[in-house]
C-alpha positions, 0 to 999 in steps of 0.5 A: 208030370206038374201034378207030380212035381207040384204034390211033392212040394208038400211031401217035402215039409212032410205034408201028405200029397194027394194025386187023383187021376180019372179016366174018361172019354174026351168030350166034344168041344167042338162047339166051345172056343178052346185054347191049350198053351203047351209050354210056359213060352212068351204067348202064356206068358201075355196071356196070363199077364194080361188076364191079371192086369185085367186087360182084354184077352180074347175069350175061350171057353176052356183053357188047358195049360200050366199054372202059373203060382206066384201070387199066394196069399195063403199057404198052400196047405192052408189052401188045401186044407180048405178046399179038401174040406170044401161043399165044392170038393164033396160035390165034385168027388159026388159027380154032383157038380161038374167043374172039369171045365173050369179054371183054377181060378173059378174053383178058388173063389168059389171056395172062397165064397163058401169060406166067407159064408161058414 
């Protein structure tokens, strides 16, 4: 339901919006340290107050939860458009790269390195 609501965000300034969805079979995690937070509650809210002051966080390998938006420096169509035109995005929609496990984050500067070289 986020990645519905977050998609009709554009479909109201009369952007088109796109949601892909895959299927596959869950992969065993139990070897990496996982953290899933269900709700935006106050144990979220630490965490990703504490990630972005740079404070010490204990370290998971993968983390499932909602995103937290409020820090844009570009709009979200300009950022959109970047990463839809991204070597990153081909890669991914390939099956070369495998970055399901990463963060929003990681995905972001690493398009944004690859924005700086072009």
């Amino acid at each position: 339901m986020q990645a519905v609501n977050y998609a009709q965000r554009f479909t109201k300034w009369g952007v088109d919006a796109f949601l892909f969805s895959y299927e596959m079979a869950a992969p065993d995690t139990s070897r990496f340290r996982c953290k899933r937070f269900e709700s935006y509650d106050e144990e979220w809210l630490d965490y990703v107050s504490a990630c972005r002051l740079g404070l010490p966080v204990e370290p998971f390998d993968i983390i499932e939860g909602g995103i937290a938006d409020d820090k844009v420096y570009i709009s979200n169509v300009d950022a959109m458009d970047m990463f839809y035109n991204s070597r990153t995005f081909q890669l991914i929609s390939q099956g070369i790269a495998d970055f399901h496990c990463r963060s929003d984050r990681c995905l972001a500067e690493e398009v944004e390195r690859e924005n700086e070289s072009l």
